[in-house]
N, C-alpha and C positions, 0 to 999 in steps of 0.2 A: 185363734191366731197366736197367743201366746205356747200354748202347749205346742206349736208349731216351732213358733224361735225355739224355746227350751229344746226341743228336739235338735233341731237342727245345730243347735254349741255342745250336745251331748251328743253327737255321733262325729262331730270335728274331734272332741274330746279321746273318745275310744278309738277310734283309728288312723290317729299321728301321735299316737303315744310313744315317746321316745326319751332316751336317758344320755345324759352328757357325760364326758371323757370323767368326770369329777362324781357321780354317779346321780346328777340330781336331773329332778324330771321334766323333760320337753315337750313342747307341742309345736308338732312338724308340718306344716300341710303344705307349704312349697315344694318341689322336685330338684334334685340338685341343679338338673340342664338350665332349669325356669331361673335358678336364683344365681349359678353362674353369668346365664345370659344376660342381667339386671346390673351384674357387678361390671360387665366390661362395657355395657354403654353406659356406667356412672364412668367408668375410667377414661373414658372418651373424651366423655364430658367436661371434666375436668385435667384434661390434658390440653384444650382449646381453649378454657377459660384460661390455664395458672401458667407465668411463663416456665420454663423448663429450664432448668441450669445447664449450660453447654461448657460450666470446667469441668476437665477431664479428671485431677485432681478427688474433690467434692462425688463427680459419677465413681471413681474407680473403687474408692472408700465405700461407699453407700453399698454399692454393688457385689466386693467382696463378704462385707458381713451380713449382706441379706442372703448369698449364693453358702454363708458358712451355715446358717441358719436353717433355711430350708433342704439343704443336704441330707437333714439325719430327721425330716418328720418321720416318726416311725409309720410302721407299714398301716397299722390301724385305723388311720386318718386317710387311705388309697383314695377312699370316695373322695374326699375335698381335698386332695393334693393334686393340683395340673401337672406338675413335676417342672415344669420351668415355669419360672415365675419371672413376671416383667417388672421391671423395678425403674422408675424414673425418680428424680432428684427434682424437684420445684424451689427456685430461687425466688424464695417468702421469707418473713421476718416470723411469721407464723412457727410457733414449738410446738409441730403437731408431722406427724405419719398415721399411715392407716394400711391396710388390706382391704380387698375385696376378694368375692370367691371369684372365681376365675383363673384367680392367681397375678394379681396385680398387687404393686406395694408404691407406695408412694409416699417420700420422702422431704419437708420439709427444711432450705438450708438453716431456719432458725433454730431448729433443733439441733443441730453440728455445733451450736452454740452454748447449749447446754448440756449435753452431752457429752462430756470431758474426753473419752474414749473409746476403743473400738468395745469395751464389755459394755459401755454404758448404752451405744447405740446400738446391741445387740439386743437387750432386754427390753430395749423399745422394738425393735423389729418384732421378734421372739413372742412379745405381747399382742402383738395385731395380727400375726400371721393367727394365733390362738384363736382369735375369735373367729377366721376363718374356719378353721378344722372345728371348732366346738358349734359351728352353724349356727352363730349367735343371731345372723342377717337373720335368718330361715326362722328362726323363731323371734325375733322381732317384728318381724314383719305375719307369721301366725299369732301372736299378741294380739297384734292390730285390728285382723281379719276377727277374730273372737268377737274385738270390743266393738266394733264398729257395728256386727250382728245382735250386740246384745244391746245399743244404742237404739238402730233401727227397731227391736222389739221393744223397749220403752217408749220409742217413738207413736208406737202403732198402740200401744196398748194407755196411753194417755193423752190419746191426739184431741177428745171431747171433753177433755175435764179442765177446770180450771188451774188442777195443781202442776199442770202440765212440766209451765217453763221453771219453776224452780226446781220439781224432779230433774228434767233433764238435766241442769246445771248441775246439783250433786251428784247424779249418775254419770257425768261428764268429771268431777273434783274428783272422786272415786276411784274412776280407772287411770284418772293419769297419775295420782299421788299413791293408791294404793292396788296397782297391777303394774302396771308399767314401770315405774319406775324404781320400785324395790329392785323387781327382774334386773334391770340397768345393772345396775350396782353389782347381782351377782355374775352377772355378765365378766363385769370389770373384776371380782376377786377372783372368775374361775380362768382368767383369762391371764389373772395373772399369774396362778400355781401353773398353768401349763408352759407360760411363759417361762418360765424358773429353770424350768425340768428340759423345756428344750434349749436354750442357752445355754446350760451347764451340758449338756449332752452333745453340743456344737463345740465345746471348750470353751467358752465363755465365763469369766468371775462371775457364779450369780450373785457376790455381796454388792458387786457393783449396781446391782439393780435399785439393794437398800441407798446407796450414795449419791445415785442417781434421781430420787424421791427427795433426798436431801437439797440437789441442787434445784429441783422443779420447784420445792417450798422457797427458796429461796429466791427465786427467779419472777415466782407470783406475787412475791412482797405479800401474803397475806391475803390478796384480794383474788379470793372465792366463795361461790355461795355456800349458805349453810348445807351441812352434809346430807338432811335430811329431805332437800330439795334438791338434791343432786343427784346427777346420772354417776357420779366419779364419788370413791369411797375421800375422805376428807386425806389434804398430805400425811397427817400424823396418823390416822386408822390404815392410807395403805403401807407405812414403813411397819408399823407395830404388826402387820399381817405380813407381810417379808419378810421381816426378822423371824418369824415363825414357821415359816417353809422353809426357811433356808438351811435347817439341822439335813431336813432330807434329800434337799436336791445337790448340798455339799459332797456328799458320795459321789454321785452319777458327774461332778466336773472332775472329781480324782480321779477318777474311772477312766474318761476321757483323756484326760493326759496322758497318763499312764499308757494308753495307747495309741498315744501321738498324736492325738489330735489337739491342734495350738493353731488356732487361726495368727495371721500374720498380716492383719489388715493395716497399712498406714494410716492414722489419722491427724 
């Protein structure tokens, strides 16, 4: 039974082997159609639970720098780009947006709040849409599928012993603090170089992305959890990692002006 599971995480292993935009290594076993399909009945979902902001105002803003954003994913991301992308504005106190594959974005008006301007709520777009194209979903949810086969093979393989239930609990402590959620984390740093790279390539200030971390620290007064039980890198580790991207993606915004590209979103 066991040489069975073992089998069965080593051949998931070798045949959804796959590499992210930032060159680091994936396990894929979702299909794009399966995890599209998943994204828009979450968007549904969440379009009947949250009310929807009906100013036209708050929509036109949101919409133009989501439409300046997704304009220029370059070609290499074709699979996970729908090319139009549905953007709704949810009128919440909540300072949060997100993507879904499918190509859905969704916009919280708390965050118009913090986000001083149209670069600042471009590097939040430019951020989400990231984890789309880098198939963060797709391999969060392959994480999952792994851990939950290597859970059930613990399961089976200690179901008559006494040491059963405190195995499981540390094989349970295990995968959430040290598989899952490390992943998180690089999630968020690779989500946020691509982030960088396609804001500045949309015309977008990526410094404003570091000033934008400034105002979210500021905004949380302090109160988040420690970083090492966190999905999200800490405010001061993701500014010191912006400030550090930002020598290379400063070219590709010069670049962009230069040839005329200057969004001109009102905010």
């Amino acid at each position: 039974m066991k040489k069975r599971w073992v089998s069965a995480v080593a051949l998931c292993l070798l045949t959804a082997c796959a590499v992210s935009p930032t060159g680091r290594k994936q396990l894929l076993l979702m299909g794009n159609n399966d995890i599209s399909q998943m994204g828009l009945s979450s968007f549904q979902q969440i379009k009947q639970k949250e009310k929807v902001s009906m100013d036209p105002r708050q929509n036109q803003y949101v919409q133009c720098v989501a439409q300046a954003v997704t304009r220029v994913i370059p070609a290499q991301f074709a699979a996970n780009n729908p090319g139009q992308w549905e953007v709704v504005v949810f009128d919440s106190d909540d300072v949060n947006a997100f993507a879904l594959p499918g190509g859905r974005i969704g916009v919280y008006t708390g965050l118009l709040k913090v986000a001083k301007n149209q670069d600042q709520l471009a590097a939040v777009i430019s951020h989400e849409v990231s984890h789309v194209l880098a198939q963060h979903s797709n391999e969060r949810l392959s994480q999952s599928q792994v851990a939950n086969i290597g859970m059930a093979a613990a399961d089976q393989v200690l179901q008559n012993t006494t040491t059963r239930a405190p195995a499981m609990a540390a094989l349970g402590l295990g995968v959430q603090y040290g598989v899952l959620m490390p992943y998180s984390r690089a999630h968020e740093t690779e989500a946020d170089v691509l982030g960088m790279q396609l804001m500045a390539m949309a015309g977008f200030n990526p410094q404003e992305s570091v000033n934008l971390w400034y105002s979210m620290a500021a905004n949380g007064k302090g109160n988040q959890p420690l970083e090492i039980l966190s999905t999200h890198p800490s405010d001061q580790t993701r500014i010191k990692q912006l400030n550090a991207i930002l020598p290379q993606v400063q070219p590709v915004y010069e670049q962009a002006k230069a040839g005329g590209v200057r969004p001109q979103c009102a905010g």
